[in-house]
C-alpha positions as CSV (number, residue, x, y, z in Angstrom):
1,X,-0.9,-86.7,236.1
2,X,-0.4,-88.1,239.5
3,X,-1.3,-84.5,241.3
4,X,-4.5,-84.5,239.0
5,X,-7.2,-87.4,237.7
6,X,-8.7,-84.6,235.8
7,X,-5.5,-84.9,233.3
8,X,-6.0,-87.4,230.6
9,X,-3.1,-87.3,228.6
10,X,0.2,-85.1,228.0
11,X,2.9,-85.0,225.7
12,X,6.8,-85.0,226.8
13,X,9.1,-82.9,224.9
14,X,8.9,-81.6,221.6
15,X,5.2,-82.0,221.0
16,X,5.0,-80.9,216.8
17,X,3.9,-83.7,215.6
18,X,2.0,-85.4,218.9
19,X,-0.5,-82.7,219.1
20,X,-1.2,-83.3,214.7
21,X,-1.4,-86.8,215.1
22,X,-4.2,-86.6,217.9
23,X,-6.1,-84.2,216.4
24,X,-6.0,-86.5,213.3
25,X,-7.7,-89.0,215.3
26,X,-4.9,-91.3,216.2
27,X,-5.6,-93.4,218.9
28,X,-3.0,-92.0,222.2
29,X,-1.4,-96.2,222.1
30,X,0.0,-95.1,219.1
31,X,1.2,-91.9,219.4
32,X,5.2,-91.8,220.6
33,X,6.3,-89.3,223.8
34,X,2.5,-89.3,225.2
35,X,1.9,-90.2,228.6
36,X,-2.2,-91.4,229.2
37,X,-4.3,-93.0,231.3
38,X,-5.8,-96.6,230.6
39,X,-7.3,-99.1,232.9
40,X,-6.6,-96.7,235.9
41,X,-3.0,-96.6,235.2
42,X,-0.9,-94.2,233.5
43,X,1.2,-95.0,230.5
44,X,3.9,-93.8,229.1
45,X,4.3,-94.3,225.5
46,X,7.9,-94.5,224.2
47,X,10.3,-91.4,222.9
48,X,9.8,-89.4,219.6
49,X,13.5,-88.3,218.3
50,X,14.1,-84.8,218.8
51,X,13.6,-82.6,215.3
52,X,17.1,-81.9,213.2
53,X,17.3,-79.4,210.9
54,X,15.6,-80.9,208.0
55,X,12.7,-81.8,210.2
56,X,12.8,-77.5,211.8
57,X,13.0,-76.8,208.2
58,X,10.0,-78.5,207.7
59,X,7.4,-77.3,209.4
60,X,5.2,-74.5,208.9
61,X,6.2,-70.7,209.4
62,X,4.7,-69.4,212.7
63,X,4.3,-66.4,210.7
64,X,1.9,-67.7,208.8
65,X,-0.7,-68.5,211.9
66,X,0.3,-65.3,213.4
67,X,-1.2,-63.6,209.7
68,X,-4.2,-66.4,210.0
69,X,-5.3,-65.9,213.4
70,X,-3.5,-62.6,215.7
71,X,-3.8,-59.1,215.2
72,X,-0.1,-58.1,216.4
73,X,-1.2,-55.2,218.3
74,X,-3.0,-57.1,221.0
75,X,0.5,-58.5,222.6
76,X,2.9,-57.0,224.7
77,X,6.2,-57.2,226.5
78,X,6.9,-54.3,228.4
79,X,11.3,-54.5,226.8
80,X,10.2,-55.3,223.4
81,X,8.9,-52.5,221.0
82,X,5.2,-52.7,220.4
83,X,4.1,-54.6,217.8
84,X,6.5,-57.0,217.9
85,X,6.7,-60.6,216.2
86,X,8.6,-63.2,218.1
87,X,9.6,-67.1,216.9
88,X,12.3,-69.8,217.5
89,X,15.9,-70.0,215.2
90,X,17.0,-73.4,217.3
91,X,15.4,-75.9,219.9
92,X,17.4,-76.8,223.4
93,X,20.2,-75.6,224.9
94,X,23.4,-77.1,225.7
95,X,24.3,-75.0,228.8
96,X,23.5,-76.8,232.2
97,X,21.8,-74.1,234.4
98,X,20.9,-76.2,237.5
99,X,17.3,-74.0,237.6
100,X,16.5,-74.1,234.3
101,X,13.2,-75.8,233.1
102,X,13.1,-75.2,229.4
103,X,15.9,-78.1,228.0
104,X,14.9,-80.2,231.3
105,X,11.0,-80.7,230.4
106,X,10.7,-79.6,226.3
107,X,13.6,-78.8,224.5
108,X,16.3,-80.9,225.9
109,X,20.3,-79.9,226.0
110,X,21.2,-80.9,222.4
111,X,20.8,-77.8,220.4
112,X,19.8,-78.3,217.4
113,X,19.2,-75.4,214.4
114,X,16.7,-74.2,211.9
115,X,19.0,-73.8,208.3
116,X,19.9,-69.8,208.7
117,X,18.5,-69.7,204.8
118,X,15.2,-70.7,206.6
119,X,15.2,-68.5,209.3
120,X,15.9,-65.7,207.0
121,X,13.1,-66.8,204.3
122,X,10.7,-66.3,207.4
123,X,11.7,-63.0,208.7
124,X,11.5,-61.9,205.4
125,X,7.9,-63.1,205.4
126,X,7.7,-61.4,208.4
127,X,8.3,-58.2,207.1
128,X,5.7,-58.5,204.4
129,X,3.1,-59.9,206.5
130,X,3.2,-57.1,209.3
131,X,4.7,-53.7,207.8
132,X,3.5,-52.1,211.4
133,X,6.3,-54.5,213.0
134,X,8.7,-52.6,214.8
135,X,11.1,-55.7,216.0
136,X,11.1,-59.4,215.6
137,X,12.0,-61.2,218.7
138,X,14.2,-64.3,218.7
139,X,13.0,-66.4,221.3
140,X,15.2,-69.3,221.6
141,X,16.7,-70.7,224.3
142,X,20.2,-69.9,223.2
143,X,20.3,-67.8,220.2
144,X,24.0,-66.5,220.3
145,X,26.1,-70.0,221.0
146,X,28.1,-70.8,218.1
147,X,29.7,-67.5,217.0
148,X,29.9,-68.8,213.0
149,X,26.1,-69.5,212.7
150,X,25.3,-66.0,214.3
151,X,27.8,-64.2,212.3
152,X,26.0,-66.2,209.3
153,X,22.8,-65.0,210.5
154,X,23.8,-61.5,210.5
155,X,25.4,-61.5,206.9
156,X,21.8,-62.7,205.7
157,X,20.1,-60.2,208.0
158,X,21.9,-56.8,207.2
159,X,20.4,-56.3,203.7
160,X,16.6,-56.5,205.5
161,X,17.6,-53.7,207.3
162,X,15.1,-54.8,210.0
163,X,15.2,-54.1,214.0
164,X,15.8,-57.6,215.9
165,X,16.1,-58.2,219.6
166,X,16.7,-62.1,221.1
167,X,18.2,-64.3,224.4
168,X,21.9,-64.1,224.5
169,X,24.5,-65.7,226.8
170,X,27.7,-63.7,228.2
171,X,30.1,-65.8,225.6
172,X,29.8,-63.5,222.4
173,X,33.3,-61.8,221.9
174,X,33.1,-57.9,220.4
175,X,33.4,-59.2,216.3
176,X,30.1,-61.3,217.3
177,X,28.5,-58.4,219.0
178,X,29.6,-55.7,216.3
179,X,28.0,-57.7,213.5
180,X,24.8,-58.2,215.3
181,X,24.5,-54.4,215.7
182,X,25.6,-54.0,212.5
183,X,22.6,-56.4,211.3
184,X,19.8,-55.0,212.9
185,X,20.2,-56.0,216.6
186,X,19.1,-53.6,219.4
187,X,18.8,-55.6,222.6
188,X,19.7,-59.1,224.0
189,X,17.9,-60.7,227.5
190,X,20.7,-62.0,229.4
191,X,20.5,-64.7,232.2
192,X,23.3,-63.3,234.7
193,X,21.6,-64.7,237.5
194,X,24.2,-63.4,239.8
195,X,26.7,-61.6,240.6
196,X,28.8,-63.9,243.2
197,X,31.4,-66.4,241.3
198,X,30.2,-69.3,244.1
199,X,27.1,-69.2,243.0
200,X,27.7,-69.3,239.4
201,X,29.8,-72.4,239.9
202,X,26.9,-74.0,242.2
203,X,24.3,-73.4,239.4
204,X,26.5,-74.7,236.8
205,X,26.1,-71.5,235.0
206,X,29.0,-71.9,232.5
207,X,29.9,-68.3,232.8
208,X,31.4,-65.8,235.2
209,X,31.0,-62.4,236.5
210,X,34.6,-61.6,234.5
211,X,32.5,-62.3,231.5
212,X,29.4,-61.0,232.3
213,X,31.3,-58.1,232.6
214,X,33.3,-58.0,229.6
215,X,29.9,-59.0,227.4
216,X,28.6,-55.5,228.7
217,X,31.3,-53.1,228.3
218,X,31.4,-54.6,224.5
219,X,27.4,-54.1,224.0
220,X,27.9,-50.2,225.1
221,X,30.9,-50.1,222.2
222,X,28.5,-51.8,219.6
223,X,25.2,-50.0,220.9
224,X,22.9,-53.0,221.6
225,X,21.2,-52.8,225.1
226,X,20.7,-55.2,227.5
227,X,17.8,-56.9,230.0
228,X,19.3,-58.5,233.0
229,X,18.1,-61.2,234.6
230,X,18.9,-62.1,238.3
231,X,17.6,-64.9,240.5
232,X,17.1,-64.3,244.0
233,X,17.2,-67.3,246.6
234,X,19.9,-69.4,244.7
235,X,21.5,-71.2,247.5
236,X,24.6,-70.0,249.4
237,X,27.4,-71.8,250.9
238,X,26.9,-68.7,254.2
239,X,24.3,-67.0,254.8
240,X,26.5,-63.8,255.0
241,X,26.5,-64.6,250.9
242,X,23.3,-64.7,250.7
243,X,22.3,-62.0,252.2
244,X,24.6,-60.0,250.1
245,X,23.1,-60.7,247.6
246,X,19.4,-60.3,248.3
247,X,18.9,-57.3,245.7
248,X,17.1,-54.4,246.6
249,X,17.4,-50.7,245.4
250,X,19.1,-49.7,247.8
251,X,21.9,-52.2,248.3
252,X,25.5,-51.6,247.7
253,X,25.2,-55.4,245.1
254,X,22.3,-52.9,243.2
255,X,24.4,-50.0,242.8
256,X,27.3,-52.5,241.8
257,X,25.2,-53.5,239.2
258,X,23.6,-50.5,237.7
259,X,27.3,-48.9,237.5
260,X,29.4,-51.2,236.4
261,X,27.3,-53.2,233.9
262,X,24.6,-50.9,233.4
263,X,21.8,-52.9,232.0
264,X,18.7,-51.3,230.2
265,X,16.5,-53.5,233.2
266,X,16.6,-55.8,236.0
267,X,14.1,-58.6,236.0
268,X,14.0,-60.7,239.7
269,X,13.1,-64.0,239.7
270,X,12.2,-66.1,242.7
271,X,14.0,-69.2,243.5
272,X,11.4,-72.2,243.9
273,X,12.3,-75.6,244.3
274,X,11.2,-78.2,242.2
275,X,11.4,-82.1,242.5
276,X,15.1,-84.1,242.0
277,X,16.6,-80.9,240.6
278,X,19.9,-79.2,242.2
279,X,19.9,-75.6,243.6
C-alpha cells in the first residue's frame, strides 16, 4: 500500500472469510487481518486465527465453483494432463525455505490439514462432476509431510481408481512412495532447488542431495515421475560455486542431473531478492 495510493485495502494471510465479510457489507474497521487506508493513514486491523481442520472442513468444495462457473478445458499446465482439476488437502508449510513466499505472506509455517474423509468426499465429487478429467492436481504447499496421513490418503484413494499428481518434498521413504503409486499417483513437482549441499544448508532447505537422490531412484521402482525444480542465483559462499552451478544444457551440473536423477522436467527459476528475507 505504501508503493501504491491506488490500493485501498488488502487482506494478510488466509483471506476465506475477509473477502465474505466485505462483500457482505461489513465496514473494513471491523473486519480482522485487513490492512486499509483511513484519514490518509494506513491501518492495520488485528489477526484472524489461522483455519484448523474443522474450520478447512467447513468450507465449501472448490469443486463446486469449478462446476458453477469454468469449463475445465480452458486451463492448462504444460506437466499436468489436460483437463485437469487442481485444489488444496492442507494450508502452510512447516519447512523453512529461506526463498519461499507462500507460508511467509498467506499460508504461514503451521501446517494444518483438511480431515482425509473430506478430501476424499471432494475428489469423489470430482469425479462425478467432470468425467472428462484425466488427473486431479494436489496443490498444496506440502502434500507428502507426514507419512501416516498420506498413507491414509492413499488407502481412501485406491478404490477411486483415479489418476492424481501433487507437490512432494524429498522425505517420502519407498513404503510412502509405493502406496501413492499404488493409489492413483503418477507425478510429484519437487523443489530440489540445487544440487550443491552449501547451498541447501544456506537456504535452510531441510533436505540434501543424498535424499534428493534416494527420493528418485525409489520414484523409478514405484513408477511415479517427477518435475524438478531448480533455482538459479541462490547465493554462494565462491563464486567458483556459483558458477558451477549456473545450469545450462550443456554443463557437466546438467548432465549430472539428467543421469543420475532423471527427472521427467526441469523448471529454472530466477533468484530475486525481496525485502528483509535471507538468500
Amino acid at each position: 500500500m505504501n508503493a501504491s495510493e491506488d490500493i485501498d485495502f488488502v487482506t494478510r494471510g488466509e483471506f476465506d472469510h475477509s473477502v465474505v465479510e466485505y462483500a457482505h457489507g461489513k465496514p473494513l474497521s471491523e473486519i480482522l487481518s485487513v490492512s486499509y487506508r483511513k484519514d490518509g493513514k494506513i491501518v492495520h486491523n488485528g489477526e484472524r486465527p489461522q483455519l484448523h481442520t474443522a474450520e478447512l472442513d467447513a468450507l465449501p468444495f472448490a469443486t463446486d465453483i469449478y462446476k458453477r462457473d469454468l469449463k475445465i478445458e480452458n486451463y492448462t499446465v504444460p506437466f499436468l494432463l489436460h483437463p485437469f482439476v487442481s485444489f488444496y488437502t492442507t494450508r502452510g508449510c512447516p519447512a523453512l525455505c529461506t526463498f519461499c513466499m507462500w507460508p511467509q505472506t498467506i499460508s504461514g509455517h503451521a501446517w494444518r490439514t483438511r480431515s482425509t474423509e473430506n478430501v476424499a468426499r471432494e475428489v469423489k465429487q470430482a469425479i462425478e462432476y467432470f468425467p472428462q478429467m484425466k488427473e486431479i492436481f494436489f496443490d498444496d504447499d506440502t502434500f507428502n509431510i507426514r507419512k501416516d496421513r498420506v498413507l491414509d490418503l492413499c488407502a481412501k484413494f485406491k478404490p477411486l481408481k483415479f489418476r492424481w499428481s501433487s507437490t512432494a518434498r524429498v522425505h517420502s521413504d519407498y513404503e510412502t512412495l509405493r502406496s501413492m503409486a499404488d493409489a492413483g499417483a503418477r507425478l510429484f513437482i519437487v523443489g530440489f532447488e540445487s544440487g550443491d549441499a552449501q547451498i541447501l544448508k544456506n537456504i535452510k532447505k531441510g533436505a540434501t542431495v543424498e535424499m534428493a537422490r534416494a527420493f528418485m531412484k525409489n520414484c523409478r521402482k514405484v513408477g511415479i515421475r517427477v518435475h524438478g525444480d531448480f533455482i538459479i542465483g541462490l547465493r554462494a559462499r565462491r563464486a567458483r560455486r556459483f558458477k558451477r552451478l549456473s545450469i545450462s544444457q550443456k554443463n557437466s551440473t546438467a548432465r549430472r542431473f539428467r543421469s543420475r536423477w532423471r527427472t521427467l522436467c526441469r523448471a529454472r527459476s530466477y533468484t530475486s531478492p525481496w525485502p528483509s528475507k535471507a538468500s
